[in-house]
MARRO-787246 format. One record per atom (N, C-alpha, C): x, y, z; residue in one letter; atom name; residue number from 1. Coordinates in nm, 4 decimals, always signed. Each point is the difference from the previous one (the first is absolute). Layout:
! residues N
R         px         py         pz   resn   name   resi
R          X          Y          Z      A     CA    NUM
...
END
This chain:
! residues 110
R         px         py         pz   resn   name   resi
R    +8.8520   +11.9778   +11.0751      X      N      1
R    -0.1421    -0.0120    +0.0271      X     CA      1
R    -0.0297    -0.1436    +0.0404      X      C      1
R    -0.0702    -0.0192    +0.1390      X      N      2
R    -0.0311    -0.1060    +0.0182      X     CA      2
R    -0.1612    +0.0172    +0.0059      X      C      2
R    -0.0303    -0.1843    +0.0193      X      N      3
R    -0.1528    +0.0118    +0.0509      X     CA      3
R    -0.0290    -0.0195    +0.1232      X      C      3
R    -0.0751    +0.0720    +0.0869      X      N      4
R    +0.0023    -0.0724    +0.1521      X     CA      4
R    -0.1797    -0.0046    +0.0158      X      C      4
R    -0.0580    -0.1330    +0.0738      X      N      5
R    -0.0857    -0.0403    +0.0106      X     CA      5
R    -0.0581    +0.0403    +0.1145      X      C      5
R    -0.0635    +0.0661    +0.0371      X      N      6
R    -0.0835    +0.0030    +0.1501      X     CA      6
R    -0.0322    -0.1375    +0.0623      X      C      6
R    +0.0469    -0.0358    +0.1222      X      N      7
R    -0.0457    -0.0940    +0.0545      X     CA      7
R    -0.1265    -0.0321    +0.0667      X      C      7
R    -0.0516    +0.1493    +0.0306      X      N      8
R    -0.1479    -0.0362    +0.0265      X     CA      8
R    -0.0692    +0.0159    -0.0636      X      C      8
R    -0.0671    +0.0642    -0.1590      X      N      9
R    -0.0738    +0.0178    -0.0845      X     CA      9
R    +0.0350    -0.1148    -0.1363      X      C      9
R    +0.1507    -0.0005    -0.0545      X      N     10
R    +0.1039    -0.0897    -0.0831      X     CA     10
R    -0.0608    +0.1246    -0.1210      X      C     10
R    -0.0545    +0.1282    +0.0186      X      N     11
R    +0.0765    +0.0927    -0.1197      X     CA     11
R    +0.1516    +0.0099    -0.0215      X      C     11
R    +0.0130    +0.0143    -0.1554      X      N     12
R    +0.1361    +0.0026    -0.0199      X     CA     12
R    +0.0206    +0.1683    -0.0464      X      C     12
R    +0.1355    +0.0205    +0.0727      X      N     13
R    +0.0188    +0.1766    -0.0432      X     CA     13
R    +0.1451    -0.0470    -0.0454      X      C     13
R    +0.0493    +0.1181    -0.1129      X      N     14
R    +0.1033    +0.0206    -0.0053      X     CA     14
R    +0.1049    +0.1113    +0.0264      X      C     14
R    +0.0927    -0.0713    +0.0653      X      N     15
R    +0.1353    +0.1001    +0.0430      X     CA     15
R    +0.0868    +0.0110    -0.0890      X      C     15
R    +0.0214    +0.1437    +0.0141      X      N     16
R    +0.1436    +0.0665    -0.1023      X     CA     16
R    +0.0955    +0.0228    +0.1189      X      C     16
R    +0.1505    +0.0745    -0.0337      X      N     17
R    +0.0805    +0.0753    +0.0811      X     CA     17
R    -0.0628    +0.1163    +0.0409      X      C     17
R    -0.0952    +0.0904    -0.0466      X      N     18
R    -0.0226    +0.1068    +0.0252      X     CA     18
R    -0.1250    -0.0183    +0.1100      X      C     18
R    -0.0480    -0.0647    +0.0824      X      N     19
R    -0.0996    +0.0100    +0.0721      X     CA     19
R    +0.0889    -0.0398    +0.1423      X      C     19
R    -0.0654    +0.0123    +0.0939      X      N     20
R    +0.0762    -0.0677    +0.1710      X     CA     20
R    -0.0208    -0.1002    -0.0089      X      C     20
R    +0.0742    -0.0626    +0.1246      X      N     21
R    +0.0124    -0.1263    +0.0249      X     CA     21
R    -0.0906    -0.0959    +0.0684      X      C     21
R    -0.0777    +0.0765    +0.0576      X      N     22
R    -0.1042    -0.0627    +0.0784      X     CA     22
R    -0.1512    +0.0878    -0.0799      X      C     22
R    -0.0793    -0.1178    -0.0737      X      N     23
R    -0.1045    +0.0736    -0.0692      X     CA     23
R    -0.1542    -0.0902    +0.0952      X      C     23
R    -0.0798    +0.1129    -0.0551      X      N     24
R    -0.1280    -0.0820    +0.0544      X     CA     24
R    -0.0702    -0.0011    -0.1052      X      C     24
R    -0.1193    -0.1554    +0.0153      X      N     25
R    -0.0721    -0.0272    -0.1404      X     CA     25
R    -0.1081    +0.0567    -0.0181      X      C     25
R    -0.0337    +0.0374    -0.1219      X      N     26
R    -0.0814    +0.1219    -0.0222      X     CA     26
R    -0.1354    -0.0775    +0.0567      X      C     26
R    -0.0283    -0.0931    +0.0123      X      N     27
R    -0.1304    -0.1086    +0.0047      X     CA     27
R    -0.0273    +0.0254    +0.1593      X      C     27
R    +0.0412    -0.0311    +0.0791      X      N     28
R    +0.0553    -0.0309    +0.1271      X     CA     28
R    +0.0303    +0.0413    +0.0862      X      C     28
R    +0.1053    +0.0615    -0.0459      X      N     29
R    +0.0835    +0.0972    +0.0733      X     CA     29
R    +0.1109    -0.0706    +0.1249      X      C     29
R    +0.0348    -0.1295    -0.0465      X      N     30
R    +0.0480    -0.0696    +0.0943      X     CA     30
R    +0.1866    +0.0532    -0.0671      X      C     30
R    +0.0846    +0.0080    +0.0827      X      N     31
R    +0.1234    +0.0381    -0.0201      X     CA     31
R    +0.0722    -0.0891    -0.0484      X      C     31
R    +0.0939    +0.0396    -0.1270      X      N     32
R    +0.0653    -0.1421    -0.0479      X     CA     32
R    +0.1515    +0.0156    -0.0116      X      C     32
R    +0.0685    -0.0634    +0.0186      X      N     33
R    +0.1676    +0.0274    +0.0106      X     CA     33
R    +0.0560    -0.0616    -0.1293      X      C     33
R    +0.0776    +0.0803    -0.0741      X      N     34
R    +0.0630    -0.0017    -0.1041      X     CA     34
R    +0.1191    -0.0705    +0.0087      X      C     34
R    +0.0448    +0.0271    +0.1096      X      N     35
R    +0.1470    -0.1261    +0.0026      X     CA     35
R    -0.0292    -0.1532    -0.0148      X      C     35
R    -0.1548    -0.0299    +0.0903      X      N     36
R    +0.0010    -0.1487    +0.0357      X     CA     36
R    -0.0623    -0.0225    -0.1412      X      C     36
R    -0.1117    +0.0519    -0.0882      X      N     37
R    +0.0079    +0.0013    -0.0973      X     CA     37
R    +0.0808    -0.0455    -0.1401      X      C     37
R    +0.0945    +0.0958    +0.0199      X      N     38
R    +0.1537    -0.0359    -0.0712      X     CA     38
R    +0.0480    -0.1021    -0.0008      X      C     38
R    -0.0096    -0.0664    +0.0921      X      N     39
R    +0.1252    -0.1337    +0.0847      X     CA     39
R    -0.1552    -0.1187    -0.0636      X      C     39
R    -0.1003    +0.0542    +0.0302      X      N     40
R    -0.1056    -0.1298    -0.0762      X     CA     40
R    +0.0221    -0.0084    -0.1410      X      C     40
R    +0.0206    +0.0981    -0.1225      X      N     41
R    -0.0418    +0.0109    -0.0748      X     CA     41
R    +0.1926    -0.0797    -0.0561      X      C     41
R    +0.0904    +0.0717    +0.0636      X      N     42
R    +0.1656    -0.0909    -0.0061      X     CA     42
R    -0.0539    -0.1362    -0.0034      X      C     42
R    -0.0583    -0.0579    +0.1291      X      N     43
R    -0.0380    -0.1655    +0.0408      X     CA     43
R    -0.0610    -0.0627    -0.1328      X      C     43
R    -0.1407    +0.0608    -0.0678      X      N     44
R    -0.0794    -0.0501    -0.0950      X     CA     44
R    +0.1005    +0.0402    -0.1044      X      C     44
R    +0.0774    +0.0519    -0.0403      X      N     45
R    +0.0657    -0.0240    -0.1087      X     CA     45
R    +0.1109    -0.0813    -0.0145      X      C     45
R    +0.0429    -0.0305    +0.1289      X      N     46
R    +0.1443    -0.0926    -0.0228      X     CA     46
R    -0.1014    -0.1542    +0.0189      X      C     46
R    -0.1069    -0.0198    +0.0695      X      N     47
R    -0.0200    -0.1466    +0.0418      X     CA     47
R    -0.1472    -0.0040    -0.0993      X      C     47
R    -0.0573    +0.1093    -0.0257      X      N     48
R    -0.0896    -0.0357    -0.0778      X     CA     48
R    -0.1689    +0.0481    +0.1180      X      C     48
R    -0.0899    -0.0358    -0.0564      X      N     49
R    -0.1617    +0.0173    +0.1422      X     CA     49
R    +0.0154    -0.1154    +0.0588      X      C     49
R    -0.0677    +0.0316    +0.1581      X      N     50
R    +0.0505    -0.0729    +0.0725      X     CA     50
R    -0.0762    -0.1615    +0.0249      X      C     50
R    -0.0918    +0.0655    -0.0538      X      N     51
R    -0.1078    -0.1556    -0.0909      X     CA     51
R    +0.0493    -0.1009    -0.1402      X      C     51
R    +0.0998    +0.0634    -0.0282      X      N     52
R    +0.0408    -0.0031    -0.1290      X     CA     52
R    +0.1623    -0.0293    -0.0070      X      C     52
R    +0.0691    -0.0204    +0.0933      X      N     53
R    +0.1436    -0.0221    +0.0118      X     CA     53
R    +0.0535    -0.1192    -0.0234      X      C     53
R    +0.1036    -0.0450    -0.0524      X      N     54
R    +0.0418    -0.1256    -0.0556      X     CA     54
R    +0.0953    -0.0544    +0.0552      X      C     54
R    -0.0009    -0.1056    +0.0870      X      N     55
R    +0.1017    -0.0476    +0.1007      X     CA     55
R    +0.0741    -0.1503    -0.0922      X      C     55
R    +0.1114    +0.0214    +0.1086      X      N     56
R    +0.1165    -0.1220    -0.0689      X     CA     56
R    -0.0308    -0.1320    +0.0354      X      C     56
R    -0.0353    -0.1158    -0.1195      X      N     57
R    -0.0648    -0.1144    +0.0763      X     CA     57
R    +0.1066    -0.1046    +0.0669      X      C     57
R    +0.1375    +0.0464    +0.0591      X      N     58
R    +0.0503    -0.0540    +0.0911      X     CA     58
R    +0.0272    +0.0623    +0.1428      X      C     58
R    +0.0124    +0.1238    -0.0479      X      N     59
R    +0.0172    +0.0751    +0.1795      X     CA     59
R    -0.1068    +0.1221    +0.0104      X      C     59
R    -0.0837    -0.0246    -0.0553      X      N     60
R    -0.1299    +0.1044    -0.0354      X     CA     60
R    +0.0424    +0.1182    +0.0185      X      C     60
R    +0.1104    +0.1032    -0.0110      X      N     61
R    -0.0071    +0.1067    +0.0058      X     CA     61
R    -0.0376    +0.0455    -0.1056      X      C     61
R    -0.0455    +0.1525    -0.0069      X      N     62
R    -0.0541    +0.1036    -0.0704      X     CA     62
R    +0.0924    -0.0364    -0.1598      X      C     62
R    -0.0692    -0.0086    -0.1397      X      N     63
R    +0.1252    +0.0145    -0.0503      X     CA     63
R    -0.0845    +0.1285    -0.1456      X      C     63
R    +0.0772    +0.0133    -0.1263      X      N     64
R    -0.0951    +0.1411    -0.0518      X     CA     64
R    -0.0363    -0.1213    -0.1195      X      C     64
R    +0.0229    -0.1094    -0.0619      X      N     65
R    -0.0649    -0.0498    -0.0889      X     CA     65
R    -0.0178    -0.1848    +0.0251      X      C     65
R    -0.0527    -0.0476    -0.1022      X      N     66
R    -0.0028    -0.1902    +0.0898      X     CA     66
R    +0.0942    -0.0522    -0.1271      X      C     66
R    +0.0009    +0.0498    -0.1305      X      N     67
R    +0.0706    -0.0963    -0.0680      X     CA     67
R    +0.1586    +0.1052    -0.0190      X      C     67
R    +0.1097    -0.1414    -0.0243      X      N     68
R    +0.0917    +0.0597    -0.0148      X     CA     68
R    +0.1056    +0.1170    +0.0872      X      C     68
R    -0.0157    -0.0717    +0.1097      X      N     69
R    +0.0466    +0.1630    +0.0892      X     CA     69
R    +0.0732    -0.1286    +0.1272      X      C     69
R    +0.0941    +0.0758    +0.0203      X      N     70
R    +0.1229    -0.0478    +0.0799      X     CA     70
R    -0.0650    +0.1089    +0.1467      X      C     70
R    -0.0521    -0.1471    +0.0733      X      N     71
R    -0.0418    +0.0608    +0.1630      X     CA     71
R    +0.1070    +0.0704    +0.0721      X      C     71
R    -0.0069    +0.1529    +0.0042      X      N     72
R    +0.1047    +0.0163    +0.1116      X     CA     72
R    +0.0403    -0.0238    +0.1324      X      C     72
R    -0.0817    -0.0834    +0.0367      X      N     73
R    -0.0070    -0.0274    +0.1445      X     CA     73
R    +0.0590    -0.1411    -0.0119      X      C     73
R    -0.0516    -0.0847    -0.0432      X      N     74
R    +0.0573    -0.1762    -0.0042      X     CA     74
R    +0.0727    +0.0053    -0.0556      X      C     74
R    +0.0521    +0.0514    -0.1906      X      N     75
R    +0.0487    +0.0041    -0.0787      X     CA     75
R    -0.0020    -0.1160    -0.1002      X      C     75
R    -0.1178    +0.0001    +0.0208      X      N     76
R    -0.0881    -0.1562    -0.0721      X     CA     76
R    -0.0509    +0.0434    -0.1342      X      C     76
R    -0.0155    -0.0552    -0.1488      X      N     77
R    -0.0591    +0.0448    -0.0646      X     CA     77
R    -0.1291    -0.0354    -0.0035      X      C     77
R    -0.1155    +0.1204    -0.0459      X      N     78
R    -0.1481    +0.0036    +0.0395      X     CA     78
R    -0.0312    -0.0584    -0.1930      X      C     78
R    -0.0638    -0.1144    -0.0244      X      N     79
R    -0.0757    -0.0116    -0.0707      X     CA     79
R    -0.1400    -0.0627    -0.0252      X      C     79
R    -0.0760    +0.1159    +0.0786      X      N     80
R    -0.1508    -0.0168    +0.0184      X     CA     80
R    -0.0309    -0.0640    +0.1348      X      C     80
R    -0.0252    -0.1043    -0.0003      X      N     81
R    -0.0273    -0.0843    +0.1310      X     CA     81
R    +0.1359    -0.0838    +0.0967      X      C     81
R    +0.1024    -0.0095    -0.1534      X      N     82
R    +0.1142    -0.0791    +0.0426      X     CA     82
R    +0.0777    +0.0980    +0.0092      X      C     82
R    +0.0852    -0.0664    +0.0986      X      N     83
R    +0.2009    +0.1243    +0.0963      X     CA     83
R    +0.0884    -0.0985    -0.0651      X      C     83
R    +0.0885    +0.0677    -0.0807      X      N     84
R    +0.1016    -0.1117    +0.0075      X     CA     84
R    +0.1373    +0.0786    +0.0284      X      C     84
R    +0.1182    -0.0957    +0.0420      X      N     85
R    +0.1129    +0.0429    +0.0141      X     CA     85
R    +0.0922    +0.0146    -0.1132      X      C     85
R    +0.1358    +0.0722    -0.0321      X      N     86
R    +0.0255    +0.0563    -0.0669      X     CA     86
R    +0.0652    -0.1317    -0.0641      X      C     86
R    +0.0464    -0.1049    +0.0463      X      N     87
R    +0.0696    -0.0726    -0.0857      X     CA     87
R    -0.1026    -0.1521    -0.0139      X      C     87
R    -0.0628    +0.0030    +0.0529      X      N     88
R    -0.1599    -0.0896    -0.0443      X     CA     88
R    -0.0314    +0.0777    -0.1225      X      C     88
R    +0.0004    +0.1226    -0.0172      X      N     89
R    -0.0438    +0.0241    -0.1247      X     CA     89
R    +0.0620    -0.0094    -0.1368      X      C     89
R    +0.1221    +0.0142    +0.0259      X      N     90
R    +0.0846    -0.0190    -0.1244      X     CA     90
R    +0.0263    -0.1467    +0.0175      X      C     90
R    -0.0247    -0.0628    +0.0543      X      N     91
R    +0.0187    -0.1698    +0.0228      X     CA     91
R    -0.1353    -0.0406    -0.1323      X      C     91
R    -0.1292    +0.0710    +0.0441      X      N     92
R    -0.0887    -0.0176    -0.0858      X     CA     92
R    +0.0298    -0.0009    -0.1253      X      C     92
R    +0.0600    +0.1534    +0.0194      X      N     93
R    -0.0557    +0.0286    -0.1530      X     CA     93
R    +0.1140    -0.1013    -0.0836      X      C     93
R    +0.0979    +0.0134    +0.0421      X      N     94
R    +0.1114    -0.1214    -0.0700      X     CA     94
R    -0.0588    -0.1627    -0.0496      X      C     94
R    -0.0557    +0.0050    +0.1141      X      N     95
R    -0.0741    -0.1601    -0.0188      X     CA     95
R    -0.0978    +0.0543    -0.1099      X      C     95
R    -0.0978    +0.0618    -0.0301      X      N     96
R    -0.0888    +0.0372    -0.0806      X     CA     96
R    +0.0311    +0.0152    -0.1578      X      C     96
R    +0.1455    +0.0893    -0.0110      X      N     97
R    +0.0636    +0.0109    -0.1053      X     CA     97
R    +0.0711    -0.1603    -0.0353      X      C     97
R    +0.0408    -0.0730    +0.1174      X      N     98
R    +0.0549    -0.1150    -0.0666      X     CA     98
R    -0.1176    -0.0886    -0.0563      X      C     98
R    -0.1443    -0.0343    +0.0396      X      N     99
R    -0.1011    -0.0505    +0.0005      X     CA     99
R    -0.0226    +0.0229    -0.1861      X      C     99
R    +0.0207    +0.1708    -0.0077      X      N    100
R    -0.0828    +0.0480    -0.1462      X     CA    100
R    +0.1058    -0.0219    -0.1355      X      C    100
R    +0.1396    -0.0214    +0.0547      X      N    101
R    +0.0935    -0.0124    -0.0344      X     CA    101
R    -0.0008    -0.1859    -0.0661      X      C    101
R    -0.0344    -0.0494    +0.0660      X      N    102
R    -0.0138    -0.1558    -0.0061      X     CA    102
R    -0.0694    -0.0319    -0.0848      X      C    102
R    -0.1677    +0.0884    +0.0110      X      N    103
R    -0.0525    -0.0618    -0.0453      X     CA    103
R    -0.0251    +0.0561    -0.1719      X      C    103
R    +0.0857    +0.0891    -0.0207      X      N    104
R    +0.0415    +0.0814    -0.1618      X     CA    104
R    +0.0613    -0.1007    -0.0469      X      C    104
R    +0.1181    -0.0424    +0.0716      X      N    105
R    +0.0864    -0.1267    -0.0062      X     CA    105
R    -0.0568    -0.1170    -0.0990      X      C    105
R    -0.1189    -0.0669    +0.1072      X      N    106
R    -0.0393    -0.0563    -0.0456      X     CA    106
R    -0.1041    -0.0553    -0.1032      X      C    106
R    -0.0702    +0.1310    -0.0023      X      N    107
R    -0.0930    +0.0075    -0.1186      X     CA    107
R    +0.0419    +0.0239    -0.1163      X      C    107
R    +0.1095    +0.1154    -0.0441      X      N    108
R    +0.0621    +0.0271    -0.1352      X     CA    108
R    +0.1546    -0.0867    -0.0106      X      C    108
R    +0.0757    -0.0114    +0.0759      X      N    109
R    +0.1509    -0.0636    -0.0031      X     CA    109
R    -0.0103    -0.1918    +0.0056      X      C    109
R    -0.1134    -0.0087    +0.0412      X      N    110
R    +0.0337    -0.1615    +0.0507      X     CA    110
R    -0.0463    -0.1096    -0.1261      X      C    110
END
């Protein structure tokens, strides 16, 4: 069961398997195609609404979330506003752990 929207009224009807493929809207009567339908409703679920889609902030493609997600297109990691590369990041986090590491060091050991 999908939902398909009339493009000239924007009533929404719903499709099962058991009805044809080409329906008209009860409002209207304007003819609506169930395949192109389908292939919209595939699009909004893999990328999200099309007002509403979340792009990669180094090669802006389409991506499905902003934090934490390895761009498939650049292969950059997405965290929020910043891309980073795969060994910039573990460069970080190493430096970060040596930073918190130091400074345990030096507050309880020294």
């Amino acid at each position: 069961m999908i939902t398909i929207k009339c493009p000239t009224c924007g009533k929404k009807t719903v499709w099962d398997d058991f009805q044809p493929d080409d329906i008209r809207c009860s409002k209207c009567g304007e003819r609506m195609n169930v395949h192109r339908e389908l292939k919209r409703n595939i699009d909004i679920r893999e990328h999200g609404e099309p007002g509403k889609r979340i792009y990669c902030p180094r090669c802006r493609e389409v991506i499905s979330r902003r934090w934490f997600i390895k761009c498939p297109h650049c292969n950059y990691w997405c965290f929020g506003p910043f891309a980073f590369y795969d060994k910039l990041g573990v460069a970080l986090l190493i430096g970060i752990a040596y930073l918190i590491f130091s400074v345990i060091y030096l507050i309880y050991f020294h």
